[in-house]
N, C-alpha and C positions, 0 to 999 in steps of 0.2 A: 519571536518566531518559535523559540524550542516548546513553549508553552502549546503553542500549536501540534509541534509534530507529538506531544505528548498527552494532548486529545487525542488524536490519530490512533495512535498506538491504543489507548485504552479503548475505545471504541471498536479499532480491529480484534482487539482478545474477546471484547464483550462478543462479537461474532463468534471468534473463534467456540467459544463456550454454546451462545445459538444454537452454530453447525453441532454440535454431539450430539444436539436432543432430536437430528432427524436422521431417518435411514442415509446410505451413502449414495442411493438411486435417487433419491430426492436432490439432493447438494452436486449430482451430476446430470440433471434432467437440464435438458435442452429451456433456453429460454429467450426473450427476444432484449436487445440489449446487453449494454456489457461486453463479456468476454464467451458469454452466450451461456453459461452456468454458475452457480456459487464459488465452486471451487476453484476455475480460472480464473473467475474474477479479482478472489483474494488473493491468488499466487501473481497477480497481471501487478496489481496491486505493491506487490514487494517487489517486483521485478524492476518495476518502472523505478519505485525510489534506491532500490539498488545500485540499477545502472549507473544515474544521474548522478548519487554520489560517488562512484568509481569513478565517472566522468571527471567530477569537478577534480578528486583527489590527482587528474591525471593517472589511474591506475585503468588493465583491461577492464571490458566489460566481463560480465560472465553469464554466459547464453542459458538462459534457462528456461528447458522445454514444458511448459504450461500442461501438455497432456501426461506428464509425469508425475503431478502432483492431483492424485483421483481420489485421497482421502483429506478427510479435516488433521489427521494425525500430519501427514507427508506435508499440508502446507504452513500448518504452524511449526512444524518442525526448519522448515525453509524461512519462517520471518525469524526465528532467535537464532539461526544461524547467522543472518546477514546483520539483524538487527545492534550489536556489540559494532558493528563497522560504521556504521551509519550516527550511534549515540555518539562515538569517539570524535567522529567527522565534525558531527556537530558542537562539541563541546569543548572542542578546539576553538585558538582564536582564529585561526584560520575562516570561519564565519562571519567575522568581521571587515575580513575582504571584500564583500558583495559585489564589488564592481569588476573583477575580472573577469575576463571572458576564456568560454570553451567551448571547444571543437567537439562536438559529442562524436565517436567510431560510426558510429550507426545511423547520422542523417547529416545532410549538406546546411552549412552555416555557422553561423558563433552565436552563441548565448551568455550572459550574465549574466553569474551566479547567483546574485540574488534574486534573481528572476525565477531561475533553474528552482530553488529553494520553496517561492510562492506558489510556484506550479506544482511542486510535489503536493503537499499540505492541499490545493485545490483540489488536484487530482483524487487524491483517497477521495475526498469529502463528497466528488460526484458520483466516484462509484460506491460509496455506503447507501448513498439515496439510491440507486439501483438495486441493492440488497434493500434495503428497506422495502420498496414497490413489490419485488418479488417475494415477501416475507407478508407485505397483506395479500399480497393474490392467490396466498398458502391460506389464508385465512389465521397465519400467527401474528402475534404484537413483533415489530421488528423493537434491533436495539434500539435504547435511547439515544438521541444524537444532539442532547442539552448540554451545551458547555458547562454553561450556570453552575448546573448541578453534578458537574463532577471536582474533583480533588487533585486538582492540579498545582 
């Protein structure tokens, strides 16, 4: 699974790098899907796996407001802040758990974790194809999104 989140990860920076080669009125225009722009989408992005892994850690969540993050700098600056929380989580054996369940603060029910886990990894990947759709409808080449051919 870490193999996974670490597509993810390369795949989010190769964005991250995308977003600099366009104005910031571009990466903020209104769009259909998503989180309805570039920029929330990628901060939607961190937030989701954020949460989930405070979730699992049993630690708060921590609220983070999506209209705050209006450049490419403010949201890459937000993935490598959380992102150190999230590699430790994982790199723990505490992953090896999968089968316990949690109470997520922010919605009715119980989940297991390794479920919570599958869902992260899913989640980026549908919203990169969103950047991607939105990155031809610019008439640019979106990122690559070949495992294959990355260095994992």
């Amino acid at each position: 699974m870490l193999i996974l989140f670490n597509y993810n990860w390369q795949v989010r920076n190769d964005w991250f790098k995308w977003c600099r080669s366009l104005p910031c009125e571009e990466l903020k225009r209104q769009r259909i899907g998503g989180m309805g722009n570039i920029l929330k989408t990628l901060a939607h992005i961190i937030d989701v796996e954020c949460s989930w892994i405070r979730a699992i850690q049993g630690k708060p969540d921590v609220a983070i407001d999506l209209e705050a993050y209006d450049t490419i700098e403010k949201v890459e600056d937000l993935s490598t802040r959380y992102h150190s929380e999230v590699i430790d989580y994982l790199n723990s054996h505490a992953i090896e758990k999968e089968n316990g369940m949690i109470q997520p603060s922010w919605m009715e029910g119980t989940y297991e974790k390794g479920r919570i886990l599958r869902h992260l990894i899913a989640h980026e990947i549908h919203h990169i194809g969103q950047l991607s759709i939105w990155s031809r409808e610019m008439g640019i080449e979106p990122v690559s999104a070949s495992l294959i051919d990355r260095d994992l």
